[in-house]
C-alpha positions as CSV (number, residue, x, y, z in Angstrom):
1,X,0.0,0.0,0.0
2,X,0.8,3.9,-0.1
3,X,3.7,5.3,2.3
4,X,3.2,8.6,0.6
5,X,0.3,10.9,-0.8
6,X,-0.7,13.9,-2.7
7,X,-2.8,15.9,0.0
8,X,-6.0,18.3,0.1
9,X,-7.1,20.3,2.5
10,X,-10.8,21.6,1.1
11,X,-12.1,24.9,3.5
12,X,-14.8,27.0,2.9
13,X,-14.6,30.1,0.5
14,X,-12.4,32.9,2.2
15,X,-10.8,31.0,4.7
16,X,-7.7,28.9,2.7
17,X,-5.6,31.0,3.5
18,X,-6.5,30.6,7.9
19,X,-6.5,27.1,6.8
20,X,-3.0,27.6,4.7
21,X,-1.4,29.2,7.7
22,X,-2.6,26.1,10.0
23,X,-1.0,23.6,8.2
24,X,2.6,25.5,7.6
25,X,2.2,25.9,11.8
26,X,2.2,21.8,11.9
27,X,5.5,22.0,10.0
28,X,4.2,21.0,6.4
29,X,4.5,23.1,3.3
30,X,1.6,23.7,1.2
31,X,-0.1,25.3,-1.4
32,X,-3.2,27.6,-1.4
33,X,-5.8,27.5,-4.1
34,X,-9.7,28.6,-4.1
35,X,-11.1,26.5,-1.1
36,X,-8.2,24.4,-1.5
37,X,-4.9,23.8,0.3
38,X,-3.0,21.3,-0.9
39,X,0.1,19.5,0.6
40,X,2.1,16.1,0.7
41,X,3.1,13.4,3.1
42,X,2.6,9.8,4.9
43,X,0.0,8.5,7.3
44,X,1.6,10.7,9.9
45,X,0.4,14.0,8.0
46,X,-2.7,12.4,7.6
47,X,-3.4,11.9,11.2
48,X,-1.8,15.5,12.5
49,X,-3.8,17.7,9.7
50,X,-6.9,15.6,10.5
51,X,-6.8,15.8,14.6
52,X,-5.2,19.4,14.4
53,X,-6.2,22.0,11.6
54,X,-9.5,23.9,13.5
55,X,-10.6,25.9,9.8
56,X,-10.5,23.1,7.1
57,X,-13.4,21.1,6.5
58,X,-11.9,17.3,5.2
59,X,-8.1,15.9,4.1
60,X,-8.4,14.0,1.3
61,X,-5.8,12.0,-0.5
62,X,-5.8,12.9,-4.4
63,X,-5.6,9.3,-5.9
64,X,-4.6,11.3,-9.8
65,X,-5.4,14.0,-11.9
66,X,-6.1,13.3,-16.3
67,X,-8.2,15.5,-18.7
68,X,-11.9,13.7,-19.0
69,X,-13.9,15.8,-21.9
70,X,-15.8,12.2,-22.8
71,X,-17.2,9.1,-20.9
72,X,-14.3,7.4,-22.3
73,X,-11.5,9.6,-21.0
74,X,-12.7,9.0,-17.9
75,X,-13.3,5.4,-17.5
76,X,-10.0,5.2,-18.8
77,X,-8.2,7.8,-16.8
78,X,-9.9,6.1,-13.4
79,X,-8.9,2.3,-14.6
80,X,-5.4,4.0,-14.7
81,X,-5.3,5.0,-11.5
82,X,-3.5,2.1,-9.1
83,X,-6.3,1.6,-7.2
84,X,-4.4,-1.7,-5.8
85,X,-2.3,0.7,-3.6
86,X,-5.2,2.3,-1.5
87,X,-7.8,-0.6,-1.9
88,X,-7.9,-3.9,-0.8
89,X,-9.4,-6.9,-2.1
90,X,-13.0,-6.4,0.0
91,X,-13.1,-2.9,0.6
92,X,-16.0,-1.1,0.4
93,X,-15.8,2.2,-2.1
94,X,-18.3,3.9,-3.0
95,X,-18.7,6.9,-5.4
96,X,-19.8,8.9,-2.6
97,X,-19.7,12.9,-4.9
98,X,-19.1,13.7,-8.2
99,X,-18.7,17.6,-9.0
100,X,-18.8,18.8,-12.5
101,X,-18.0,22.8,-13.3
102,X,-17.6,24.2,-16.6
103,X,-17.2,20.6,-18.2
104,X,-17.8,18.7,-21.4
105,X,-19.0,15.9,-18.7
106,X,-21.8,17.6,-16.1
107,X,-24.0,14.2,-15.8
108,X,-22.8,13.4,-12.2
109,X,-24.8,10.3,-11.4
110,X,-23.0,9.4,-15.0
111,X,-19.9,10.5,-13.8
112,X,-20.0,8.3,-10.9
113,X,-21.3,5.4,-12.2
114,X,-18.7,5.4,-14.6
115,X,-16.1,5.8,-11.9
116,X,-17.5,3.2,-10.0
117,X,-17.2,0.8,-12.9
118,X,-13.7,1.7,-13.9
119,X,-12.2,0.9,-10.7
120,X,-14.3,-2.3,-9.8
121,X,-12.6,-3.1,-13.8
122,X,-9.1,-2.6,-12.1
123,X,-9.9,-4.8,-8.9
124,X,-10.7,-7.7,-11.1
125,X,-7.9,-7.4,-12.7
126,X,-5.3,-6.2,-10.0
127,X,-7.3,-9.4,-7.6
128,X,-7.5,-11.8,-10.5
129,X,-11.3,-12.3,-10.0
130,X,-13.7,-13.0,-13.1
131,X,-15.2,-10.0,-14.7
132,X,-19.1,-11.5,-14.6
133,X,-18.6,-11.3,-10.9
134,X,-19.7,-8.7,-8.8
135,X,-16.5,-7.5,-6.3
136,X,-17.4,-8.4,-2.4
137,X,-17.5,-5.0,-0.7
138,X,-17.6,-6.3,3.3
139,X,-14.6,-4.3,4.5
140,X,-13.9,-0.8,5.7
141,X,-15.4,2.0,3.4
142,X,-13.1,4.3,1.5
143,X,-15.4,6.9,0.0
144,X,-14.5,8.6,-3.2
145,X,-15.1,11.5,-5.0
146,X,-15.0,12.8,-8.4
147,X,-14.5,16.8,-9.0
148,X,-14.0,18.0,-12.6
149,X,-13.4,21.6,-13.2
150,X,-13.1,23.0,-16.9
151,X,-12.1,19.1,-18.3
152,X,-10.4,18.1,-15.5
153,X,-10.9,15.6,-13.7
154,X,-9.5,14.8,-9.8
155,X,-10.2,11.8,-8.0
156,X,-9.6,11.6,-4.4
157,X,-10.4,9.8,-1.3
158,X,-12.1,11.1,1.7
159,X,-9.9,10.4,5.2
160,X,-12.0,12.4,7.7
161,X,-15.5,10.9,7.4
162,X,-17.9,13.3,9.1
163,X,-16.5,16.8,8.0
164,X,-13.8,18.5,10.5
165,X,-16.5,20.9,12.3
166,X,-17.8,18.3,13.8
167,X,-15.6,18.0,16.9
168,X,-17.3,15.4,19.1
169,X,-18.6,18.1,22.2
170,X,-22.0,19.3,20.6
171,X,-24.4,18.1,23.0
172,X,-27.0,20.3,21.9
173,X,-26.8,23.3,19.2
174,X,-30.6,25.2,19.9
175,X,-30.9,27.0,16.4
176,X,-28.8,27.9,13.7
177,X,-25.1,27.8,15.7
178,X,-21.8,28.4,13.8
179,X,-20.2,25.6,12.6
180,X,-17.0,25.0,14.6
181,X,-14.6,25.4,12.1
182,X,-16.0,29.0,11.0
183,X,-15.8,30.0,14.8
184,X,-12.0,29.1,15.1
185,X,-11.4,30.5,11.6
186,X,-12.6,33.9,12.7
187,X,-10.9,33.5,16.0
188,X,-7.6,33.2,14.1
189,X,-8.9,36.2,11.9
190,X,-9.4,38.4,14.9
191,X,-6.9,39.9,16.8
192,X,-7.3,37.7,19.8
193,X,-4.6,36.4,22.1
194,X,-5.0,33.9,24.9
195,X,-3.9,36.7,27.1
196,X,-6.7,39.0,26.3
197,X,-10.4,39.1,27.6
198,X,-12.9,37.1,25.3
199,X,-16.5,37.8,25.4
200,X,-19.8,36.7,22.8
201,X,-22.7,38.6,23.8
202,X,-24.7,36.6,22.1
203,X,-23.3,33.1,22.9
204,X,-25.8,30.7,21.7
205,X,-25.3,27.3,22.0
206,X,-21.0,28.5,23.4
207,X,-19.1,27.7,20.1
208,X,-17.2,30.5,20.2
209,X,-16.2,30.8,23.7
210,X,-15.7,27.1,23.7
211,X,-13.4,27.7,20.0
212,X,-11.2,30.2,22.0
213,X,-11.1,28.0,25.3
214,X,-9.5,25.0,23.0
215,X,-6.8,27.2,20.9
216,X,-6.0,28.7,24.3
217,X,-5.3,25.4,26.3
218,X,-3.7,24.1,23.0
219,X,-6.1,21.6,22.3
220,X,-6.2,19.4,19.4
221,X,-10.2,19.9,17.9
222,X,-9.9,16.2,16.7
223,X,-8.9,14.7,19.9
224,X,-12.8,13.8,20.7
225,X,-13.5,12.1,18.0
226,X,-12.6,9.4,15.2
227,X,-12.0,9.2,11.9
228,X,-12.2,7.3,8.2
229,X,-9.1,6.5,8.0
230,X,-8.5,4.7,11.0
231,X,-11.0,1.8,9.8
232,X,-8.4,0.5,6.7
233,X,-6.9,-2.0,7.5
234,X,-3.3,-0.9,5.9
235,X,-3.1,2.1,8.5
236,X,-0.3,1.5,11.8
237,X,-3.2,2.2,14.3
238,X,0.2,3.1,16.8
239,X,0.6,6.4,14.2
240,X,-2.6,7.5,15.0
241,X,-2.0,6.4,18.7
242,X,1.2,8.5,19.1
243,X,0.0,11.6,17.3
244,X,-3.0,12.1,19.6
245,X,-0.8,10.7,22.5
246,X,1.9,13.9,21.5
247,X,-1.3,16.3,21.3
248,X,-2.5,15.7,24.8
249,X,1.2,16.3,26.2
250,X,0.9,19.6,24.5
251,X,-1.8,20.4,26.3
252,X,-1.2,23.8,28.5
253,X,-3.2,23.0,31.8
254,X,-1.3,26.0,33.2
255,X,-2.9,29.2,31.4
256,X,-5.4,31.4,32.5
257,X,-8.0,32.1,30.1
258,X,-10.7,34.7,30.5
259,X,-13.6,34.2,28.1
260,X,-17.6,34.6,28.8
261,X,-20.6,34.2,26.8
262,X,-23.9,35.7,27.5
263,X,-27.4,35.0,25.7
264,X,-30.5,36.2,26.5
265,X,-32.0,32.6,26.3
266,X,-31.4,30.9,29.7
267,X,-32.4,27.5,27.7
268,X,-29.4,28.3,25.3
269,X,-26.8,29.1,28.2
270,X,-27.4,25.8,29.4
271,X,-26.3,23.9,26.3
272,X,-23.4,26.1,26.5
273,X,-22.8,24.8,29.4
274,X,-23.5,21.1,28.3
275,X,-21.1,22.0,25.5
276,X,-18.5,23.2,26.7
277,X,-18.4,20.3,30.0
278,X,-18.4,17.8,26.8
279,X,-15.3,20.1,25.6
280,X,-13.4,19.3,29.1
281,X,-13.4,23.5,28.7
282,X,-16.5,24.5,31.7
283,X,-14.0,25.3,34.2
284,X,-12.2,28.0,32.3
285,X,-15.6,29.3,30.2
286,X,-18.2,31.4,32.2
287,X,-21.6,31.9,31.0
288,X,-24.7,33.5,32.1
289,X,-27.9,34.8,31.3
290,X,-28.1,38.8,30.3
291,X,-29.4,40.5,28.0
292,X,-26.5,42.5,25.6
293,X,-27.3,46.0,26.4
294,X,-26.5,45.3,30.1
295,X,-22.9,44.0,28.9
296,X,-20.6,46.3,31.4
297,X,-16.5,46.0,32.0
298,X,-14.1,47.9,33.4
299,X,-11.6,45.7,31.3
300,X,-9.4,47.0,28.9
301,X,-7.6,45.7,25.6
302,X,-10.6,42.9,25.3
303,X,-12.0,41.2,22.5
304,X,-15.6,40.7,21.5
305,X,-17.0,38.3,18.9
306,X,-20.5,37.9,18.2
307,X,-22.7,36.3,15.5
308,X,-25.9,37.7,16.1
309,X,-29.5,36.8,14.5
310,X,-29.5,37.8,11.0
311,X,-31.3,36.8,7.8
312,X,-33.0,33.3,8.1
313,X,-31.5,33.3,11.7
314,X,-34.3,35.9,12.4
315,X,-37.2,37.0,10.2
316,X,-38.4,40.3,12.1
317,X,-37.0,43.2,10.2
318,X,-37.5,45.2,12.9
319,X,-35.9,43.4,15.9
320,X,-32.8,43.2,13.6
321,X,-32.4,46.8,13.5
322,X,-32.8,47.1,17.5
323,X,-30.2,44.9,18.4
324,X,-27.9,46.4,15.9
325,X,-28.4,49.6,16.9
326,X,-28.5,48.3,20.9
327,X,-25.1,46.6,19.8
328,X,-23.4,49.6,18.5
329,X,-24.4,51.3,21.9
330,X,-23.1,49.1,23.8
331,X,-20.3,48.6,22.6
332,X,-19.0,52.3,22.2
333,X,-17.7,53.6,25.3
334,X,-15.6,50.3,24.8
335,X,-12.6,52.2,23.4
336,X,-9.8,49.3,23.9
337,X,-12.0,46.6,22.5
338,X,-11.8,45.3,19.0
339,X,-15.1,44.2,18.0
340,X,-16.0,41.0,15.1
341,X,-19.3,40.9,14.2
342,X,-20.6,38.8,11.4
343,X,-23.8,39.3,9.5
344,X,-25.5,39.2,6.5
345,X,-26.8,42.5,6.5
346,X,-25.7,45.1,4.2
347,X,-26.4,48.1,6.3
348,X,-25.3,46.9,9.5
349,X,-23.0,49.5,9.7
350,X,-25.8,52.2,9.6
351,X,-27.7,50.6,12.1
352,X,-24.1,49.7,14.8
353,X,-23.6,53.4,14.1
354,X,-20.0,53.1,13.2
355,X,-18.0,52.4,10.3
356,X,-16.0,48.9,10.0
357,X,-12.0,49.7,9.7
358,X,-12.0,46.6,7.8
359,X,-14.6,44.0,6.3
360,X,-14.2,40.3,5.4
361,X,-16.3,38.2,3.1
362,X,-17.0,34.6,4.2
363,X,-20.1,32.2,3.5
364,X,-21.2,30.4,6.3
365,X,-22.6,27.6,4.7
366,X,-24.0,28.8,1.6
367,X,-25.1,32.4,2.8
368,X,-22.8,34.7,1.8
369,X,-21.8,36.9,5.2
370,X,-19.8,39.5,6.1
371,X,-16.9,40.0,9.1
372,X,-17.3,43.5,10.4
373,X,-14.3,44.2,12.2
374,X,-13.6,47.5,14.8
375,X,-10.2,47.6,15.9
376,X,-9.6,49.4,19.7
377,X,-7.2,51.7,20.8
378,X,-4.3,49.6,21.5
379,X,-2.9,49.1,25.2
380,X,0.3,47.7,26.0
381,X,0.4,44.0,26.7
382,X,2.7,40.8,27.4
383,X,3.2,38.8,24.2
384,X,2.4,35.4,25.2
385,X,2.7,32.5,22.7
386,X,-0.7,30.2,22.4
């Protein structure tokens, strides 16, 4: 089998290069594309970038690359491929996408039917088993996928299994939370420091304070949870082993964190609480009921992150331009604090009262949103490293 593969990395639109930075951090060089980063290694890399990059969504092992403008070129370009060093005889692999963008091919369910027979064509013959009989697929599941963009194609194989957001501590979400990985992302965006106050006013369901609680301690965001990969049969299940033994030495159980989330919603700041217990993170998060406007500190050089009801989060108009407008309130006599707020709304800036020193485009899921960033007055601080 494989010792070493072509890598992917796949993020979410605006944030390859957070997820770019990531993976240079774990000591591997890599290329950024659109919602792309792409990189090389062993079972090792596969293991660290699964268990420790916070912004991507999936690694996945690019299997080969060929240009597929007919049915042909790409039956043949898959039977190619050497399937025999990523599948073993009994392996389950299904065509589990196809993606098809500005192509001479955009049938998908073609597309992946045709996949699917090409490499069952190369088992037979890598296996020596008769064509007119259908391959056994009992074994551990390698899911694959098809892209083709503008002729062509890529085939890869999925390693993560359920996408890297979910981290394993979401007892309970209430409605519409952030996805994990867009909460760390914009916590690497921001200009926040372990060593500065943290605060979401309105906390939800505690995935940002929870986010900011685990890159503070230095916790791996995979270390709750499992992954494809460790079900093949070719993997050392000691690599895995010693990678997530390494992450929990790195652990800092020393640092002092100071990070609170407040809701309105009593119902929500329980499964914050549920959430971030699940974490291994209650002890160092505080949250409590209060409304925003009655947010008070006499702390300086803080941060505040918030993603407040907007568009379908909220459907009254109305209310949206209250808390807006009670936000950028609020927040003002705040001098020191940098403030990231993201929204949908194209006026929110009207409505907070202030103009953004910068603004970020991101799409969390497929609603394009907006990162309205207020930078405070600096103070002078201790660099710490996180």
């Amino acid at each position: 089998m494989k010792e070493h593969f072509n890598l992917v990395a796949t993020a979410a639109a605006g944030l390859e290069a957070v997820v770019g930075r990531e993976v240079r951090a774990l000591g591997i060089d890599c290329q950024v594309d659109n919602g792309k980063v792409y990189f090389e290694g062993d079972i090792k890399t596969i293991a660290k970038t699964n268990l420790w990059l916070r912004s991507a969504d999936r690694i996945k092992i690019i299997v080969g690359r060929f240009p597929a403008r007919t049915f042909e070129e790409l039956f043949q370009g898959v039977f190619k491929l050497d399937w025999e060093n990523y599948l073993p005889l009994g392996a389950t692999f299904p065509i589990a996408k196809a993606k098809c963008v500005k192509s001479k091919l955009h049938n998908e369910p073609s597309v992946q039917a045709i996949t699917k027979k090409a490499v069952v064509k190369k088992l037979q013959k890598v296996y020596h088993r008769p064509e007119g009989v259908p391959l056994q697929e009992i074994g551990a599941e390698y899911k694959i996928e098809v892209s083709i963009l503008k002729d062509q194609a890529t085939i890869m194989i999925d390693t993560t299994g359920s996408s890297l957001f979910k981290r394993g501590y979401r007892v309970d979400k209430g409605g519409a939370p952030i996805k994990e990985n867009m909460a760390a992302a914009i916590l690497e965006l921001s200009n926040w420091y372990p060593d500065k106050p943290l605060v979401d006013p309105t906390c939800g369901s505690g995935t940002f304070c929870i986010e900011a609680a685990l890159i503070g301690k230095n916790i791996a965001p995979g270390l709750k949870r499992s992954f494809a990969f460790e079900q093949w049969e070719w993997v050392d299940k000691a690599v895995l082993a010693n990678v997530r033994a390494e992450a929990k030495k790195a652990i800092n159980e020393t640092i002092e964190l100071d990070i609170s989330g407040f809701d309105i919603d009593t119902r929500m700041v329980e499964i914050a609480k549920e959430n971030a217990k699940a974490a291994g993170v209650d002890d160092i998060v505080t949250f409590k009921q209060m409304r925003l406007q009655d947010f008070r500190t006499d702390k300086i050089g803080g941060v505040i992150i918030s993603n407040p009801p907007y568009g379908e989060r909220l459907l009254d108009d109305k209310a949206v331009d209250i808390l807006y407008n009670e936000m950028g309130e609020t927040f003002a006599p705040l001098k020191t604090w940098s403030q990231f707020i993201l929204t949908s709304d194209e006026q929110f800036e009207s409505k907070f009262g202030r103009q953004a020193d910068k603004k970020r485009k991101l799409y969390n899921g497929t609603l394009r949103v907006d990162l309205y960033q207020f930078f405070g007055q600096r103070v002078k601080r201790q660099s710490k490293t996180n």
